[in-house]
N, C-alpha and C positions, 0 to 999 in steps of 0.2 A: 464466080458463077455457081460451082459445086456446092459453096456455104448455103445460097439463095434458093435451093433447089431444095439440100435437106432443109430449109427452116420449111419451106413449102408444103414439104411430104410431112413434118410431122405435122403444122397447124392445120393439113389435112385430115393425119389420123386422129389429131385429136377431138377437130369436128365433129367424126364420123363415131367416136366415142361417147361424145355427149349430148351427142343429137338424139341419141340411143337410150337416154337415161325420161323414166318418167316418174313426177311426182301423183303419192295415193297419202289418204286419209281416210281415217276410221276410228270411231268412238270407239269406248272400252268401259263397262262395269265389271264391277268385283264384291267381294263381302269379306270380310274380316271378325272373326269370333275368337272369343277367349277359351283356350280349351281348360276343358275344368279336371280332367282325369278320369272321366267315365270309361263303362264300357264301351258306347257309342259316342256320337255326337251331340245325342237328343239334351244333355246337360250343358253342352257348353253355351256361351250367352253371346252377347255382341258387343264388340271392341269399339265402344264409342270416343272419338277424338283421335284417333290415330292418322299420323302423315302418312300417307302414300306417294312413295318418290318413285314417277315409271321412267325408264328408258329403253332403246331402240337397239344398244349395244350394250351386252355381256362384258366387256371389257373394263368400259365406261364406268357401270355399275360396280364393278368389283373392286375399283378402287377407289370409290366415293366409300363405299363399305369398309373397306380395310381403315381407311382413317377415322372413319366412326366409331368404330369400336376402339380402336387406340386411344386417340382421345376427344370422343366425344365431339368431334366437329359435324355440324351438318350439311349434308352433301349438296352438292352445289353447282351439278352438273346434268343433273337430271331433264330430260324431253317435258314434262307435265307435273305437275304436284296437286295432289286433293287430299282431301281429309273424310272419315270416314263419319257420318250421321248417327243419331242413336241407334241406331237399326244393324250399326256395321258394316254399312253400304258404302260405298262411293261411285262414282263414276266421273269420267272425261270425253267430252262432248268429239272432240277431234283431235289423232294424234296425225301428224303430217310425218312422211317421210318419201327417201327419194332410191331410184332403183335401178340398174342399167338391166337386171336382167327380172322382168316380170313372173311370178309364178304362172298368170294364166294370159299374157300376153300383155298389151299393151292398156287391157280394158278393166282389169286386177290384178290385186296383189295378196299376198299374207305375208305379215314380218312377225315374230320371234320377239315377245315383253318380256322386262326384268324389272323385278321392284323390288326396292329396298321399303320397310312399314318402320316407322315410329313410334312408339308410344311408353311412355315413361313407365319402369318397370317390369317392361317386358324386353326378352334379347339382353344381349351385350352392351350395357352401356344404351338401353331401351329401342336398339336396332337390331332387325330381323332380314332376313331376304327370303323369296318368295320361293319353295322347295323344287317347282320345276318349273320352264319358260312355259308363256303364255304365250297363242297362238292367234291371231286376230286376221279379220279380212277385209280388204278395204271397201270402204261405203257403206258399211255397217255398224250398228249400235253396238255388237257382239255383246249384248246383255248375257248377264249369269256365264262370263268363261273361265271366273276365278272365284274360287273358295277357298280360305286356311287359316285353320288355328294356331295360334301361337299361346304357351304355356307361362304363366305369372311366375317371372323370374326373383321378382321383390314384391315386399308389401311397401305400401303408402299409408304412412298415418297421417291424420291433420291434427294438428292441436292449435288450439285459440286461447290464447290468453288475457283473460279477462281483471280488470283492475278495481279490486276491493276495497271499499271503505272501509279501515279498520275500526272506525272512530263510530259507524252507523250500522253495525252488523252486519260487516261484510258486503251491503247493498252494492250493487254496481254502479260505477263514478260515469256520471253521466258525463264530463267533457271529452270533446274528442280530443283523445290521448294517443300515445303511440309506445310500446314497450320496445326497450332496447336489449337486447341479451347480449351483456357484454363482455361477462365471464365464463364460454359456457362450455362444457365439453361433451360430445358426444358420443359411446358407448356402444360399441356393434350397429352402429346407426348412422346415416347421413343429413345433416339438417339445414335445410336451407329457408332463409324468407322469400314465401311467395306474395305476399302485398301487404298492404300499409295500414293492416288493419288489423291489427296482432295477430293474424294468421301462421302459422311456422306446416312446412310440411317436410316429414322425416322421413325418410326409406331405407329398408333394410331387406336381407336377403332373406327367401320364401322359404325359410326354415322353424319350422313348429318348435327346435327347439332353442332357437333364437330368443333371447330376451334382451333387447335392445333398451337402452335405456338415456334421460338426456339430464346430465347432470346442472341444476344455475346455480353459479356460484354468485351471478353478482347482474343487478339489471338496473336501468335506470329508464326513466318516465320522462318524456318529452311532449310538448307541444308541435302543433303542426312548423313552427316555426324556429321556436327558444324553448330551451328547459323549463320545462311546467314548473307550479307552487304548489305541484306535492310532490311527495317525495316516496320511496320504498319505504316499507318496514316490517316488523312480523306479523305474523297474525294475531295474536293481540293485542297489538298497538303500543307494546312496552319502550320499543328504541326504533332507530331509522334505520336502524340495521340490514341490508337485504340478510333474508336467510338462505340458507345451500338447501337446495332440495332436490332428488331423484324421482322422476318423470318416465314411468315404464309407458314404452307407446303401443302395447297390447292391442287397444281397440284400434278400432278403423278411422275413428274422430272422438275429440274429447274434448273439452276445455276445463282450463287450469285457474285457479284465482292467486292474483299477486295483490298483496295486500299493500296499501299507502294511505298514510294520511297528508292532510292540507296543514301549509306551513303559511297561508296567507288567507285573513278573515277579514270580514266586513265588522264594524261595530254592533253590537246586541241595540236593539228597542230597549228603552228604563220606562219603569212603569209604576206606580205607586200611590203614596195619598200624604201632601204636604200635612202634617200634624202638628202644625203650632200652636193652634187657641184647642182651648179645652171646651168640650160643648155640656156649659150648665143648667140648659132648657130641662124642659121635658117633653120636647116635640117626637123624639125620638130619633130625630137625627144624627147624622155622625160630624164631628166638626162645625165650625159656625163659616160664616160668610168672609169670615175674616181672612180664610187661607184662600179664596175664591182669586181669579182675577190676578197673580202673581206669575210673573215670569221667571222660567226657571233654566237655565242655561248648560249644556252638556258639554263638559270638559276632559280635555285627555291631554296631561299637561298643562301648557298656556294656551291651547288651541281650543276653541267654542268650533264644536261639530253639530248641535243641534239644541233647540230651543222648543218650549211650549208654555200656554200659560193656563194656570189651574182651575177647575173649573167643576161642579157639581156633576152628579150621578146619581139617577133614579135608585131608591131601593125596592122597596114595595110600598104601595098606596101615596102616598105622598111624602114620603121619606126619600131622605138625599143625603147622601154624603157628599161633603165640600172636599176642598182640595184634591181632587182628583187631578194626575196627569201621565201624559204619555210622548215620550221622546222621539222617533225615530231621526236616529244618527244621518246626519249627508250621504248616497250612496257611493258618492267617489273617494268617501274617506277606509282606507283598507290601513291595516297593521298586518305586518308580519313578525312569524318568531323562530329561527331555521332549527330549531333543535328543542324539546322538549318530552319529559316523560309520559308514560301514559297515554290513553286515545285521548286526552283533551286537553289543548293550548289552555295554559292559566291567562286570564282576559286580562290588560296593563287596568292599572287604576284610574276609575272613572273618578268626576269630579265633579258633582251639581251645584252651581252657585243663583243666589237671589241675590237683587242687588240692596248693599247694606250690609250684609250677612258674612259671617263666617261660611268657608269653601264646605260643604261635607264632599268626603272622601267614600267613594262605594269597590269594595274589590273581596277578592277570593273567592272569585267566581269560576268559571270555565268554560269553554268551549259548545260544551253540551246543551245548551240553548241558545236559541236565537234573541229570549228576550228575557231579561231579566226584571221581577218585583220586587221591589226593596220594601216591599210594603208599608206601613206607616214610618213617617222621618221627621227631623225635624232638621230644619236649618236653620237655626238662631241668630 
């Protein structure tokens, strides 16, 4: 009967406890500036992108904080989360909280904010907490009750590395490509890949006499998928070599060119003028009628990639030269050659045949055109 009695008095008093307690809500802005080291404030500017993590409890906060800076984890405990606009602004539409003893009775309240601000670069490991509690009142916007600077702990560099034609002066390789940095060491600096778009962004500590720097020993060229059919090389195109290079990140953005050439080609255009009959007129013509009208076959080995058949060209007035013709090769027919000197693949030996005729053999060509004139020929 005694047991049934205390359980009574306390689920009494705990009633009378929590009957007691009422819930308030109240929005919350703030502003967030980068301080620059003025005399004032009139120089400092606005911390665009930063998190702002609020909470209700001091406690809470401080050891969401403490493992933040330790390593880096983000907090995860936090009442509201916003991020601050170009302006440096944010704001939180409504923060809920619960209270058994009201500051102005039952009708309001004021609670006591703590924020933990993120933004890379800035603070410990780009975490800050906010210099002294924030005071808010319920059922209120409490616009403008927070202001504070935080001072540029690191600099941020971007570098882009861009992929150079060594073979086309340098131009930039229009496939999308993707650089891998897979030797690489970095020097008073930290480097990490922020997207998939040879983008790299480096950070280092806010010191003037820092010279941070990123050494590549060694990179390789990929497809969105498979290993691309170029490869690294120097800059000028002598070997497939990657070369070592130092990369000071001084400015704020840059880009770098990594030079490669293509290890896989389409066949050249042939183009030229069958020259077998000798033209004895005096019409002024070039060639007689004779090389007109012949089929001529384009080989590479045993393999026939393309065909044409010969055929006259306007000169002036009524002048023509005969046997004229022009090849282009199948376009699904590609060679490749994984290693060569120089910016330009030596082309395999071409092979034009008529039929009847001895093969002519056409080669010691290179890379460096798409089409090749062998200009007048004969195939006997």
């Amino acid at each position: 009967m005694k047991a049934i009695k205390s359980i009574t008095i306390s689920m009494l008093i705990l009633l009378a406890i929590t009957s007691c307690s009422s819930v308030f809500s109240g929005g919350f802005t703030g502003k967030i500036m980068e301080d620059k080291g003025g005399l004032d404030d009139s120089a400092n500017t606005p911390l665009a992108g930063a998190t702002v993590f609020i909470y209700t409890d001091e406690g809470t906060r401080n050891s969401d904080y403490d493992r933040a800076i330790s390593n880096g984890t983000k907090p995860s405990n936090a009442t509201a989360t916003t991020t601050t606009n170009d302006n440096g602004q944010f704001s939180v539409s409504k923060i809920i909280w619960k209270t058994n003893n009201p500051s102005f009775g039952k009708t309001a309240d004021k609670i006591n904010l703590y924020l933990i601000i993120y933004k890379s670069g800035f603070g410990v490991n780009g975490f800050n907490k906010n210099s002294n509690a924030i005071s808010i009142t319920s059922d209120s916007t409490n616009e403008s009750t927070y202001t504070e600077s935080f001072k540029r702990t690191e600099k941020v560099s971007t570098i882009t590395f861009n992929l150079a034609n060594a073979a086309n002066n340098g131009e930039t390789i229009n496939d999308t490509l993707l650089v891998k940095l897979t030797d690489l060491e970095a020097i008073n600096c930290n480097i990490s890949k922020t997207s998939s778009s040879n983008t790299f962004s480096v950070s280092y500590k806010n010191d003037d006499n820092t010279q941070p720097k990123i050494k590549i020993n060694r990179y390789t060229i990929q497809s969105e998928n498979e290993e691309s059919t170029w490869k690294p090389c120097t800059e000028d195109g002598s070997t497939f070599s990657p070369i070592e290079k130092n990369i000071t990140t001084a400015a704020d953005s840059q880009s770098i060119d990594l030079y490669a050439k293509q290890t896989e080609f389409s066949y050249p255009t042939i183009t030229g003028r069958l020259a077998n009959s000798t033209n004895s007129s005096t019409d002024g013509n070039i060639g007689t009628s004779a090389d007109d009208g012949i089929v001529i076959e384009y080989y590479v080995g045993e393999k026939s990639i393309g065909r044409a058949t010969t055929t006259t060209s306007q000169i002036a007035n009524d002048r023509v030269k005969h046997g004229v013709f022009t090849i282009t090769p199948n376009s699904s027919e590609k060679w490749t050659i994984p290693s060569y000197e120089g910016k330009y693949a030596p082309i395999p030996t071409i092979i034009l045949k008529k039929s009847g005729a001895s093969p002519k053999e056409i080669n010691g060509y290179t890379t460096q055109s798409n089409t090749i004139d062998v200009g007048d020929i004969t195939i006997p």
